[in-house]
GUZA-204981 format. One record per atom (N, C-alpha, C, CB): residue number from 1; residue in three letters; atom name; x, y, z. Coordinates in nm, 3 decimals, padded with zeros to 5 digits. Glycine has a CB too. Example, Ala and Ser with C-alpha at 12.3 -4.5 7.8 and 13.67 -1.06 7.14 Angstrom:
<atoms>
+-----+-----+----+---------+---------+---------+
|   k |   r |  a |      px |      py |      pz |
+-----+-----+----+---------+---------+---------+
|   1 | ALA |  N |  01.319 | -00.569 |  00.780 |
|   1 | ALA | CA |  01.230 | -00.450 |  00.780 |
|   1 | ALA |  C |  01.320 | -00.330 |  00.780 |
|   1 | ALA | CB |  01.131 | -00.447 |  00.905 |
|   2 | SER |  N |  01.285 | -00.225 |  00.708 |
|   2 | SER | CA |  01.367 | -00.106 |  00.714 |
|   2 | SER |  C |  01.290 |  00.003 |  00.787 |
|   2 | SER | CB |  01.408 | -00.060 |  00.572 |
+-----+-----+----+---------+---------+---------+
</atoms>
This chain:
<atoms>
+-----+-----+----+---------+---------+---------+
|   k |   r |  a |      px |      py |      pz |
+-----+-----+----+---------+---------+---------+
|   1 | UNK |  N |  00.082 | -00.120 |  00.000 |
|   1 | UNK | CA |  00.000 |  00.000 |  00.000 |
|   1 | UNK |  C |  00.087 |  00.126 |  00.000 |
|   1 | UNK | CB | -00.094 |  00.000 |  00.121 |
|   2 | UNK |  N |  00.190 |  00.135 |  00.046 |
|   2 | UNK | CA |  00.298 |  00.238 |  00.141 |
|   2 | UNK |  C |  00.319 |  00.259 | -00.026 |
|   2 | UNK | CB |  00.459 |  00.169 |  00.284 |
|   3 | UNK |  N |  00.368 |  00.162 | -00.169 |
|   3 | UNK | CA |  00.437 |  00.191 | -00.274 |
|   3 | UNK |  C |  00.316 |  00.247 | -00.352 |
|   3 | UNK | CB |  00.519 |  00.072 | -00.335 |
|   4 | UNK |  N |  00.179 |  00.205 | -00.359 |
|   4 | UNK | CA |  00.045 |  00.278 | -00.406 |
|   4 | UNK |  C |  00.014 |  00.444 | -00.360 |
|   4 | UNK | CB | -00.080 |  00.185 | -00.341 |
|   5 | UNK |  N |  00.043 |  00.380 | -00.226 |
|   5 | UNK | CA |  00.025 |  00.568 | -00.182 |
|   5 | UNK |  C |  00.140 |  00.648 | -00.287 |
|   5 | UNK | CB |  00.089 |  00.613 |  00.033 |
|   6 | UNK |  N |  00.249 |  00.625 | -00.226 |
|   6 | UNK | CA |  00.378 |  00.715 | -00.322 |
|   6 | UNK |  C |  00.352 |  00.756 | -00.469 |
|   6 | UNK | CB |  00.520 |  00.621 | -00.341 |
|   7 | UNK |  N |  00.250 |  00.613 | -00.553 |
|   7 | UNK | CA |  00.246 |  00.649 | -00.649 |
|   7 | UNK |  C |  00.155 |  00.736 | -00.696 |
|   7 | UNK | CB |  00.254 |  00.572 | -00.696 |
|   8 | UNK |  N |  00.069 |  00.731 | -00.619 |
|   8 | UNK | CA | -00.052 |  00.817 | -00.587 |
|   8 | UNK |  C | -00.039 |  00.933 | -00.588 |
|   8 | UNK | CB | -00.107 |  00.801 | -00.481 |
|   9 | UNK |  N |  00.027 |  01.025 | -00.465 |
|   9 | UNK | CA |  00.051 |  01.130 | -00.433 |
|   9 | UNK |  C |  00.140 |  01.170 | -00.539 |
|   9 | UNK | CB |  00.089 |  01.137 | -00.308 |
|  10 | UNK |  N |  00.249 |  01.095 | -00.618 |
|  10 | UNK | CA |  00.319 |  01.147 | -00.762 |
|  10 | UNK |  C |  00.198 |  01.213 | -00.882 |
|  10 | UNK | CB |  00.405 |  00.992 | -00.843 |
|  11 | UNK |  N |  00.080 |  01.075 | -00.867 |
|  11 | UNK | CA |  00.000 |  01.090 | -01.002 |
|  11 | UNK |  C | -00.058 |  01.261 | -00.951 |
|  11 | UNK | CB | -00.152 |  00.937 | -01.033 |
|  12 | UNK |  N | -00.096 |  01.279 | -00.863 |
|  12 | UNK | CA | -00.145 |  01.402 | -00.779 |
|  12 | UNK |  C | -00.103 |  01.528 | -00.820 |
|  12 | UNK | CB | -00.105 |  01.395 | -00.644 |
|  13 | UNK |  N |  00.038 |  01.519 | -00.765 |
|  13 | UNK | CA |  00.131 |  01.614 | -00.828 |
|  13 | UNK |  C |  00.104 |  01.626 | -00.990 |
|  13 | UNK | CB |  00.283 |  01.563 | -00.797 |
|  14 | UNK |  N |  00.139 |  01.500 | -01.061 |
|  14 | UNK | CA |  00.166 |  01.532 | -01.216 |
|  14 | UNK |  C |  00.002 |  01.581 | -01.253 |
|  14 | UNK | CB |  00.234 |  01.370 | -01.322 |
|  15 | UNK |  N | -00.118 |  01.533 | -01.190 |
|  15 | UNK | CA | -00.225 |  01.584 | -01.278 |
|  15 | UNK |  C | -00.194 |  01.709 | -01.323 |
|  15 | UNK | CB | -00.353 |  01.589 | -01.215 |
|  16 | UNK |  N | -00.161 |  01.841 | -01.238 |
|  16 | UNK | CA | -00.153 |  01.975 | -01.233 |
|  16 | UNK |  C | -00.058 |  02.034 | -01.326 |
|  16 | UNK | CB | -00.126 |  02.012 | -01.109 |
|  17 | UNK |  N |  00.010 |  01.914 | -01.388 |
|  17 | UNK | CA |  00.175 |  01.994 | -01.444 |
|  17 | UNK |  C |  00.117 |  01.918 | -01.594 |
|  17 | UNK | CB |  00.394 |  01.916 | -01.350 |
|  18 | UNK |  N |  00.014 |  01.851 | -01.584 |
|  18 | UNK | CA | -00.042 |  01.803 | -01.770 |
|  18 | UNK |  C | -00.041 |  01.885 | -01.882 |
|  18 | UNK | CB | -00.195 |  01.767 | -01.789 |
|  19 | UNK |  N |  00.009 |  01.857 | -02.002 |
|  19 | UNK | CA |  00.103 |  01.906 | -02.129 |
|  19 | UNK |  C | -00.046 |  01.969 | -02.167 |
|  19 | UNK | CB |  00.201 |  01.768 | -02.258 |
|  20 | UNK |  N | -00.166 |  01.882 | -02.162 |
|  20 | UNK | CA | -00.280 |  01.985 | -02.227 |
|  20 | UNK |  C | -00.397 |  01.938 | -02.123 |
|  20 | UNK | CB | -00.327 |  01.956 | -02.421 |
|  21 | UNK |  N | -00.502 |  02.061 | -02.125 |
|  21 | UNK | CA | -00.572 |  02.042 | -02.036 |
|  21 | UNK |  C | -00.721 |  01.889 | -02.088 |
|  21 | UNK | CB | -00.616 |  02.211 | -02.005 |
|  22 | UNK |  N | -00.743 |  01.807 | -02.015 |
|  22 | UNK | CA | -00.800 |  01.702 | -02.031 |
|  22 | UNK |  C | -00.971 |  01.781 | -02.096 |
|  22 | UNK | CB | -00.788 |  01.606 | -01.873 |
|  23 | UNK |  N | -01.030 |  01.688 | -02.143 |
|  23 | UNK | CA | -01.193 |  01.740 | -02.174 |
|  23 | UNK |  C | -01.257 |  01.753 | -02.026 |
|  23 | UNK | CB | -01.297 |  01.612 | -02.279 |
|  24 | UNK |  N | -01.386 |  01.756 | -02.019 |
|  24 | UNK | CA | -01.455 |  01.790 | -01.951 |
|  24 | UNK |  C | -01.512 |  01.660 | -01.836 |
|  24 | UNK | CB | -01.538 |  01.857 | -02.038 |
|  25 | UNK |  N | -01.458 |  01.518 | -01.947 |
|  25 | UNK | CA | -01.550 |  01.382 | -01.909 |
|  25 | UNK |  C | -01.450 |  01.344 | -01.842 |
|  25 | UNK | CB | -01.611 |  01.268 | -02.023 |
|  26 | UNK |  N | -01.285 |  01.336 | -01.902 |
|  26 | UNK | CA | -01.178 |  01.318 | -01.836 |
|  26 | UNK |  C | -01.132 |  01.353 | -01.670 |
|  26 | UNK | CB | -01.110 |  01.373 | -01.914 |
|  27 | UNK |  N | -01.181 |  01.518 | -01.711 |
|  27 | UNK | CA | -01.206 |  01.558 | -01.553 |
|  27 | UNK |  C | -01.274 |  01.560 | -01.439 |
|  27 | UNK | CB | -01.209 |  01.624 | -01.539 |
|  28 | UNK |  N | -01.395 |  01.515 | -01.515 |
|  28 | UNK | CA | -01.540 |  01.445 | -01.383 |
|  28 | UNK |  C | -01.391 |  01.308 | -01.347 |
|  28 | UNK | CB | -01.793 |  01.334 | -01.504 |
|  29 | UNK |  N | -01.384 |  01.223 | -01.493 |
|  29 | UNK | CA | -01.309 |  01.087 | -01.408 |
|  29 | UNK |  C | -01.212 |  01.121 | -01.302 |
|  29 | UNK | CB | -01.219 |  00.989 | -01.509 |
|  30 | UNK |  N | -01.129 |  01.158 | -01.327 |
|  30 | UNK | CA | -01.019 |  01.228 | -01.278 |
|  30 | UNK |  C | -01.032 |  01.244 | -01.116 |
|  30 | UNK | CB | -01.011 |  01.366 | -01.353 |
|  31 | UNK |  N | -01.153 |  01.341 | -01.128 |
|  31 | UNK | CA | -01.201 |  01.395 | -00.972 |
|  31 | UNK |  C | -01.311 |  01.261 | -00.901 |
|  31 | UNK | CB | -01.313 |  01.579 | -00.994 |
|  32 | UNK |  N | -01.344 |  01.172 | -00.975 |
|  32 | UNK | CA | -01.431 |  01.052 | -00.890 |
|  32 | UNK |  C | -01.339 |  01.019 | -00.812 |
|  32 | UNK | CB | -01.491 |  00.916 | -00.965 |
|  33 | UNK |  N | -01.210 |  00.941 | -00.943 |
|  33 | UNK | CA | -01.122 |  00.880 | -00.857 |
|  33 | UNK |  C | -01.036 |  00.927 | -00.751 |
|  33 | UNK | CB | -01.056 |  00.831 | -00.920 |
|  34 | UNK |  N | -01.040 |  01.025 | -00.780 |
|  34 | UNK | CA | -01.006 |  01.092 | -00.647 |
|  34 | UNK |  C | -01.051 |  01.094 | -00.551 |
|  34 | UNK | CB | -00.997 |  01.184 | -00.642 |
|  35 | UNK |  N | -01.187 |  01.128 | -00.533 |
|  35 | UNK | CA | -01.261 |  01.157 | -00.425 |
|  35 | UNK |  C | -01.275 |  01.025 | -00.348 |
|  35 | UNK | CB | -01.392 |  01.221 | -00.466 |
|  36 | UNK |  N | -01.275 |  00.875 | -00.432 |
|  36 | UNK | CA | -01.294 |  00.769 | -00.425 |
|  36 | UNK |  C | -01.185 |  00.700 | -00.335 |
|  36 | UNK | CB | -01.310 |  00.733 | -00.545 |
|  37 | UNK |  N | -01.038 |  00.758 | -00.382 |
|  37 | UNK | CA | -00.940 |  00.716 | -00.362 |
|  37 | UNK |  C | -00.901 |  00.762 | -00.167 |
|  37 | UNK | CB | -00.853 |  00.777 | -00.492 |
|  38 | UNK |  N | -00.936 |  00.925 | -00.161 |
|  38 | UNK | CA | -00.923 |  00.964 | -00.062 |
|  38 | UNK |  C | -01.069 |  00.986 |  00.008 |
|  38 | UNK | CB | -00.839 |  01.065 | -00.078 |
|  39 | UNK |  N | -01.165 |  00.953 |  00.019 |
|  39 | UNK | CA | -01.255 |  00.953 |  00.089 |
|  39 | UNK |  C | -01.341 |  00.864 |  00.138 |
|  39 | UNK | CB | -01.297 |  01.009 |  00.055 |
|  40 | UNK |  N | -01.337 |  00.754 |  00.008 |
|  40 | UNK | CA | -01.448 |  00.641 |  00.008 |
|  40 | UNK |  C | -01.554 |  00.652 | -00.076 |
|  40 | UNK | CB | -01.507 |  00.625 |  00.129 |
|  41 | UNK |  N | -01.639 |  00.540 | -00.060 |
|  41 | UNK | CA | -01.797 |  00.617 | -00.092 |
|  41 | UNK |  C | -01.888 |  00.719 | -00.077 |
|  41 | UNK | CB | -01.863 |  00.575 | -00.063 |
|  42 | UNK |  N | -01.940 |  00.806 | -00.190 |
|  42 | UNK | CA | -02.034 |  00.923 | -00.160 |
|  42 | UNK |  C | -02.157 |  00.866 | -00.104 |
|  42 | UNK | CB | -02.069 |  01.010 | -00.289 |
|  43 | UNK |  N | -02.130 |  00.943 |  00.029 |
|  43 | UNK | CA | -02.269 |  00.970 |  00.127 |
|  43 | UNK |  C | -02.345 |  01.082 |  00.124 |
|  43 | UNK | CB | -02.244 |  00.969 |  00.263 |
|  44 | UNK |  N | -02.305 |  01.164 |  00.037 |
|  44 | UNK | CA | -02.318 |  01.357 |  00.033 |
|  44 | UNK |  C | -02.426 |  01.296 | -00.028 |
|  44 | UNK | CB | -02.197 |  01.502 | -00.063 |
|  45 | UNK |  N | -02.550 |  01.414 | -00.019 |
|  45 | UNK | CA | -02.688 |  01.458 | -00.060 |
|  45 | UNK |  C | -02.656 |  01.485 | -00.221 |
|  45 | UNK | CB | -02.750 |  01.606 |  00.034 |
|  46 | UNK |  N | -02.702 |  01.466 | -00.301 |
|  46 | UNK | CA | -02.723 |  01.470 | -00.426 |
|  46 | UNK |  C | -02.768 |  01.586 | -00.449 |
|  46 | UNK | CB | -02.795 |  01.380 | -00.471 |
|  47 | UNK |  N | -02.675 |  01.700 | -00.529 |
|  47 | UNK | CA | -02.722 |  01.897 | -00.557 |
|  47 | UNK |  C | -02.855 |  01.868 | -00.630 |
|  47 | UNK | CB | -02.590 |  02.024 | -00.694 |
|  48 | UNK |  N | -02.926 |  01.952 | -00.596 |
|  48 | UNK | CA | -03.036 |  02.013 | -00.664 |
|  48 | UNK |  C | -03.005 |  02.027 | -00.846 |
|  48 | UNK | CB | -03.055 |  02.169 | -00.585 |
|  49 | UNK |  N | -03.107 |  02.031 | -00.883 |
|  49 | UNK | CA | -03.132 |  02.046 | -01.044 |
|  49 | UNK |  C | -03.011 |  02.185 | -01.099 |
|  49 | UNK | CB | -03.337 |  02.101 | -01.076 |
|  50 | UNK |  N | -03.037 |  02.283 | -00.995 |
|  50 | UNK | CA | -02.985 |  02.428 | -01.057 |
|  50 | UNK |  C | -02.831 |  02.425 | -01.015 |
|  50 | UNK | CB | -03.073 |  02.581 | -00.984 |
|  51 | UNK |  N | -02.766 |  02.341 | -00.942 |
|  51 | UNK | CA | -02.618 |  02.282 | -00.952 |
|  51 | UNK |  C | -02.576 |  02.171 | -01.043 |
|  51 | UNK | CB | -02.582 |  02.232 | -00.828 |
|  52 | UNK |  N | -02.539 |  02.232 | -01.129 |
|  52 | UNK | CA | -02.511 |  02.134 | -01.249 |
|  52 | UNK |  C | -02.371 |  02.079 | -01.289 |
|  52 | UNK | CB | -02.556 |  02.199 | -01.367 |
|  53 | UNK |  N | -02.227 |  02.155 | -01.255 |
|  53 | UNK | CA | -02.134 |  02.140 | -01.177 |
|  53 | UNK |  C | -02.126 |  02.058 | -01.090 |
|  53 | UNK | CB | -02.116 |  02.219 | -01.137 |
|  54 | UNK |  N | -02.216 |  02.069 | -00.940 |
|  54 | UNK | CA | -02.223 |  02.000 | -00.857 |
|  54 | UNK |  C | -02.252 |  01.839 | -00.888 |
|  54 | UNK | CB | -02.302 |  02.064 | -00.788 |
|  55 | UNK |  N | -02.387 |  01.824 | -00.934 |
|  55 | UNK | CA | -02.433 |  01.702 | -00.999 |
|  55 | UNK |  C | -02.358 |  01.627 | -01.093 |
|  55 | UNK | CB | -02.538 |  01.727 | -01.059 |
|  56 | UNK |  N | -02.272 |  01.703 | -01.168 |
|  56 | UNK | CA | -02.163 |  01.644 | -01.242 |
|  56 | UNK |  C | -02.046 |  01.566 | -01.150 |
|  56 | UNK | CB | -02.100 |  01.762 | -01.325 |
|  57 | UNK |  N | -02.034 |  01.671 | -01.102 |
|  57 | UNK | CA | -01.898 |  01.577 | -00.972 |
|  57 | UNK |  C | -01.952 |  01.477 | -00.895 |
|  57 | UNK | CB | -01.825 |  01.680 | -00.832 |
|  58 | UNK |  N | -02.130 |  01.485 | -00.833 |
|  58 | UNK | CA | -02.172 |  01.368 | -00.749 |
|  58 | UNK |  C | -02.166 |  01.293 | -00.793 |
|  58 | UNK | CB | -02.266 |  01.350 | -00.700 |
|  59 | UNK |  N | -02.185 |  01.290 | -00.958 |
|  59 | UNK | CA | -02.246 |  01.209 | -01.006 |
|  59 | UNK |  C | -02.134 |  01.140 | -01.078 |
|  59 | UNK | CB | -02.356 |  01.257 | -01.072 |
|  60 | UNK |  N | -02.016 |  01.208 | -01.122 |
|  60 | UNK | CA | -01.877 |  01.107 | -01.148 |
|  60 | UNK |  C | -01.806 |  01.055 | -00.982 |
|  60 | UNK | CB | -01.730 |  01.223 | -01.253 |
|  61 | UNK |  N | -01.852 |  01.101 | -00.865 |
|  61 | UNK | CA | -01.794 |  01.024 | -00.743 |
|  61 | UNK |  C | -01.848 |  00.888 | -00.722 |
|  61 | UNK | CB | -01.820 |  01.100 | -00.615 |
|  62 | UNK |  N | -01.993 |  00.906 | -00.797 |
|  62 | UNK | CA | -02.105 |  00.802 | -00.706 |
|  62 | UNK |  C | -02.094 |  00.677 | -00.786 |
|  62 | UNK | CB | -02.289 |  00.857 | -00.697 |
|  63 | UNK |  N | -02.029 |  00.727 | -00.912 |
|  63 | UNK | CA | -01.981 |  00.612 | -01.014 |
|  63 | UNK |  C | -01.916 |  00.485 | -00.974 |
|  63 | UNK | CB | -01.887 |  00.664 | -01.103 |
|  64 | UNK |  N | -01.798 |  00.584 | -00.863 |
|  64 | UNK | CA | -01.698 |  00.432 | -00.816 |
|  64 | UNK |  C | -01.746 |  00.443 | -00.716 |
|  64 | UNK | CB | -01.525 |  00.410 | -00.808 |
|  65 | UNK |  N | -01.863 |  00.428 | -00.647 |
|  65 | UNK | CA | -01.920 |  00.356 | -00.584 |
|  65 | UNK |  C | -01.940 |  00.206 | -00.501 |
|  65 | UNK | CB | -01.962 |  00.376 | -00.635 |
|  66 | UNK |  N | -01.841 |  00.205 | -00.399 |
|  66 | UNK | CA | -01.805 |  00.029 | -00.398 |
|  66 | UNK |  C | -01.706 | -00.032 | -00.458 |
|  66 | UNK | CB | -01.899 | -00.051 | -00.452 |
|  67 | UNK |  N | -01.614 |  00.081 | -00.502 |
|  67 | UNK | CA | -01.469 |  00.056 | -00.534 |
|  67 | UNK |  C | -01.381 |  00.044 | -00.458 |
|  67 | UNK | CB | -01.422 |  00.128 | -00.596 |
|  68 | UNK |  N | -01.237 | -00.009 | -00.409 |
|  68 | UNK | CA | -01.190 |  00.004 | -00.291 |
|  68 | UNK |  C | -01.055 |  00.124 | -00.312 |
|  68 | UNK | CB | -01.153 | -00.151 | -00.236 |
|  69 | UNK |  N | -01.032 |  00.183 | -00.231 |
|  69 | UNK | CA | -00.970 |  00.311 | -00.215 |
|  69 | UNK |  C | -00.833 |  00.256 | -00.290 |
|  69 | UNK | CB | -00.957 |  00.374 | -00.042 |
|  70 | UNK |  N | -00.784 |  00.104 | -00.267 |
|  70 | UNK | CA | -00.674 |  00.101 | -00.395 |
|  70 | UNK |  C | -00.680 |  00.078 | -00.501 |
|  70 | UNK | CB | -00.593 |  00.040 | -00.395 |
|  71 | UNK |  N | -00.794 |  00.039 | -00.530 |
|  71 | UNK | CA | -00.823 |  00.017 | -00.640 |
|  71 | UNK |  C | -00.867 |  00.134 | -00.727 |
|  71 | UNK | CB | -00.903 | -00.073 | -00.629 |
|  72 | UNK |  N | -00.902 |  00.244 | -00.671 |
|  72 | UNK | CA | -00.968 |  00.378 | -00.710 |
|  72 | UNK |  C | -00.810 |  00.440 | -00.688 |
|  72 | UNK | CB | -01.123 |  00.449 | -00.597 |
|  73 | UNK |  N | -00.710 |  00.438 | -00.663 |
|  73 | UNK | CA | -00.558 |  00.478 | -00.691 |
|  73 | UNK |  C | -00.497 |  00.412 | -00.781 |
|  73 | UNK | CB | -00.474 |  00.468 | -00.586 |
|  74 | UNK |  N | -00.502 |  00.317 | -00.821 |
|  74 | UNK | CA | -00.432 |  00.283 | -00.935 |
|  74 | UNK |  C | -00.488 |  00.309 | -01.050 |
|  74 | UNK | CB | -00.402 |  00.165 | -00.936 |
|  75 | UNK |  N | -00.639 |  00.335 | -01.084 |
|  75 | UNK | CA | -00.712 |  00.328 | -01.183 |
|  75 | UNK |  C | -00.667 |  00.523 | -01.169 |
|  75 | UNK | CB | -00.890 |  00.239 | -01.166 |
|  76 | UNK |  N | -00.723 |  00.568 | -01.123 |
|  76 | UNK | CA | -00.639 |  00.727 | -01.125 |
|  76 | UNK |  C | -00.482 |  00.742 | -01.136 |
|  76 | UNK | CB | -00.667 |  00.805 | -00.982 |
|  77 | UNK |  N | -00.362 |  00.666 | -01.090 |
|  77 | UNK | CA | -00.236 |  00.668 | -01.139 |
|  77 | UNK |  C | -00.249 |  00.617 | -01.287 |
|  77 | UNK | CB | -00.140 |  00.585 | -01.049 |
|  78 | UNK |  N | -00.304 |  00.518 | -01.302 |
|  78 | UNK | CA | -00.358 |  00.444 | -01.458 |
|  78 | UNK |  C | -00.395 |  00.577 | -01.547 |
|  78 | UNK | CB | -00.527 |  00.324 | -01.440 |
|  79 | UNK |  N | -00.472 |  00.657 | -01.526 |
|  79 | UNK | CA | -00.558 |  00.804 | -01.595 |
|  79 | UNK |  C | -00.435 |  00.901 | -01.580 |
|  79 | UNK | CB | -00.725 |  00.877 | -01.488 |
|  80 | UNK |  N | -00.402 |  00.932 | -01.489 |
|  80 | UNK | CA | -00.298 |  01.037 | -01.523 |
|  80 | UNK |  C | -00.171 |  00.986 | -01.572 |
|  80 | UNK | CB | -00.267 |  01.121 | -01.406 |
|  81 | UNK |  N | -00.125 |  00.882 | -01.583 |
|  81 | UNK | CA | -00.003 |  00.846 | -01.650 |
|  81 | UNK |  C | -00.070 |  00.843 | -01.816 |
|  81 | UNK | CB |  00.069 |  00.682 | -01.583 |
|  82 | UNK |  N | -00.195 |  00.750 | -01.826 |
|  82 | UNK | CA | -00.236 |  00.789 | -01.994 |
|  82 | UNK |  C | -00.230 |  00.893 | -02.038 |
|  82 | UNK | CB | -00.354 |  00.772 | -02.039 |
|  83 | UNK |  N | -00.240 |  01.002 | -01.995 |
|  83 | UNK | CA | -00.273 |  01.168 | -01.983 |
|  83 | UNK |  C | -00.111 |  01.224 | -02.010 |
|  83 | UNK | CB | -00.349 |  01.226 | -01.793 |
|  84 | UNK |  N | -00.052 |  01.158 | -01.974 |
|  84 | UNK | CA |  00.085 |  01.257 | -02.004 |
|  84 | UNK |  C |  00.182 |  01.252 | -02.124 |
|  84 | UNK | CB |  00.180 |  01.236 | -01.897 |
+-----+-----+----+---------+---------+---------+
</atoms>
């Protein structure tokens, strides 16, 4: 886990330093696995209709849903290493 984390917190770093900025779908993924990776499963209330932003991000977190936090780090080191 100790060599997942490291690689993790690298992919972290490199998202921010990416040669071009990802689309829009890339970056919902991007931020699930993240949220996935460091938080767990979404328990948060689902935004209202007129947060659409919001609903976008619940709604790429709620995706990996029942994923396990290493498994939601490698699949995000997996995305940002494709990305570079």
């Amino acid at each position: 886990m100790t060599d997942l984390k490291a690689q993790f917190d690298a992919a972290v770093a490199n998202s921010k330093n990416l040669t071009a900025r990802p689309d829009n779908a890339t970056l919902l993924k991007i931020y699930g696995l993240y949220k996935q990776a460091t938080i767990g499963d979404n328990t948060e209330k689902k935004p209202g209709f007129g947060d659409m932003v919001g609903r976008a991000k619940w709604d790429a977190w709620n995706a990996n849903k029942g994923t396990s936090s290493e498994e939601a780090m490698r699949r995000y080191v997996d995305l940002i290493e494709s990305l570079r």
